[in-house]
C-alpha positions as CSV (number, residue, x, y, z in Angstrom):
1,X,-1.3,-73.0,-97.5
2,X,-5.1,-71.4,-95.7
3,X,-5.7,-75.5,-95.2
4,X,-2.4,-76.1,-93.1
5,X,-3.2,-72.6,-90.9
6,X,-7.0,-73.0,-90.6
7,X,-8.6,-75.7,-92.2
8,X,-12.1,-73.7,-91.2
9,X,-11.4,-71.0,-92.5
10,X,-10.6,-72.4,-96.1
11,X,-13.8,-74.5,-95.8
12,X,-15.3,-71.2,-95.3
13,X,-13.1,-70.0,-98.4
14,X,-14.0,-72.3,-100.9
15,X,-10.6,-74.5,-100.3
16,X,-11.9,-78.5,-100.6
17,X,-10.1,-79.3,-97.7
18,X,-11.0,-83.1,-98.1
19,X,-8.9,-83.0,-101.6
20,X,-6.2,-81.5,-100.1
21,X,-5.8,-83.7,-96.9
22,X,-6.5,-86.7,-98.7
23,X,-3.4,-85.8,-101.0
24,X,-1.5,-84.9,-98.1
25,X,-2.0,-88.5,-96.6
26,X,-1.6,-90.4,-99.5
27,X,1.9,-87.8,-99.9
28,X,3.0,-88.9,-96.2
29,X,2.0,-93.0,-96.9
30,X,4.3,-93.1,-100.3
31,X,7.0,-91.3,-98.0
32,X,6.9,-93.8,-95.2
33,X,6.5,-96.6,-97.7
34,X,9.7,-95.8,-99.5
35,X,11.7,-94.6,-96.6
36,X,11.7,-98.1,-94.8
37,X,13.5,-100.2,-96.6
38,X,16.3,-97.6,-97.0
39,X,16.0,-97.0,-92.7
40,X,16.0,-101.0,-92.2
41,X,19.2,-101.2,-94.5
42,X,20.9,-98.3,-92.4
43,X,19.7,-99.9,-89.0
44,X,21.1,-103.1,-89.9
45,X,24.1,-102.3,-91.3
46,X,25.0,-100.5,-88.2
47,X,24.1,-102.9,-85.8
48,X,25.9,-105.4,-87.9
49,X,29.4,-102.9,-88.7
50,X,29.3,-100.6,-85.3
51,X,29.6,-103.4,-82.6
52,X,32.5,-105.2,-84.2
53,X,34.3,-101.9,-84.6
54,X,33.9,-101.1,-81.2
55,X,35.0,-104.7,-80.2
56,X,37.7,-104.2,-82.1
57,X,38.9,-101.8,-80.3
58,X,39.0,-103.1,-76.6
59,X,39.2,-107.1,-77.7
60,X,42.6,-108.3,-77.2
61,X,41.9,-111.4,-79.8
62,X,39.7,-112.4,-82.9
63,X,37.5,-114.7,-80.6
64,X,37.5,-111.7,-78.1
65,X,36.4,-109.5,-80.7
66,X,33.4,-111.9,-81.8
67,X,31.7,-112.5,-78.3
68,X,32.0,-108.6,-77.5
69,X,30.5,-107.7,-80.6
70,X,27.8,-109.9,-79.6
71,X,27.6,-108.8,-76.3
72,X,27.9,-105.0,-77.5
73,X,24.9,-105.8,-80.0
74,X,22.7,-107.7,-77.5
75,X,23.2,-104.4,-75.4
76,X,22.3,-102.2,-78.0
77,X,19.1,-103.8,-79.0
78,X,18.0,-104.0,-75.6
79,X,18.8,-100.9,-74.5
80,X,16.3,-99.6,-77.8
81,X,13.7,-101.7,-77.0
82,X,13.5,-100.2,-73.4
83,X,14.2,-96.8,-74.2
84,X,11.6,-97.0,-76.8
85,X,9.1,-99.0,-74.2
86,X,10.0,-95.9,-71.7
87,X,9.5,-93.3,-74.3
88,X,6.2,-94.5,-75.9
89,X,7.7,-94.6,-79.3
């Protein structure tokens, strides 16, 4: 706990600080590691299940429904990649 409030201080203490941040990166690289495929899957799944739901709803017909799902997930990407461009995410 002394490492996350003042790393200088549990030098100072006796803490090996270069253990303990070393096992806090490796903790936060296994986390990222494992949490992508399950954010890709949730991601695409809604970009594949959300625009055809909402073209569902205005289309008046099947082929209706099909090019403003398209349209609707064109939009959406789009719109993510320039809010996230904007942003600096």
């Amino acid at each position: 706990m002394m490492t996350t409030y003042d790393e200088e201080a549990a030098q100072v203490s006796g803490v090996n600080t270069k253990r303990i941040n070393m096992i806090f990166m490796l903790t936060v690289g296994m986390v990222v590691a494992v949490s992508f495929p399950i954010t890709g899957i949730l991601l695409l799944s809604s970009l594949l299940i959300l625009p055809v739901i909402a073209a569902s709803q205005i289309a008046r017909s099947f082929s209706g429904t099909l090019i403003l799902a398209e349209v609707l997930s064109f939009l959406s990407v789009i719109s993510g990649i320039i809010t996230s461009y904007y942003l600096g995410v």
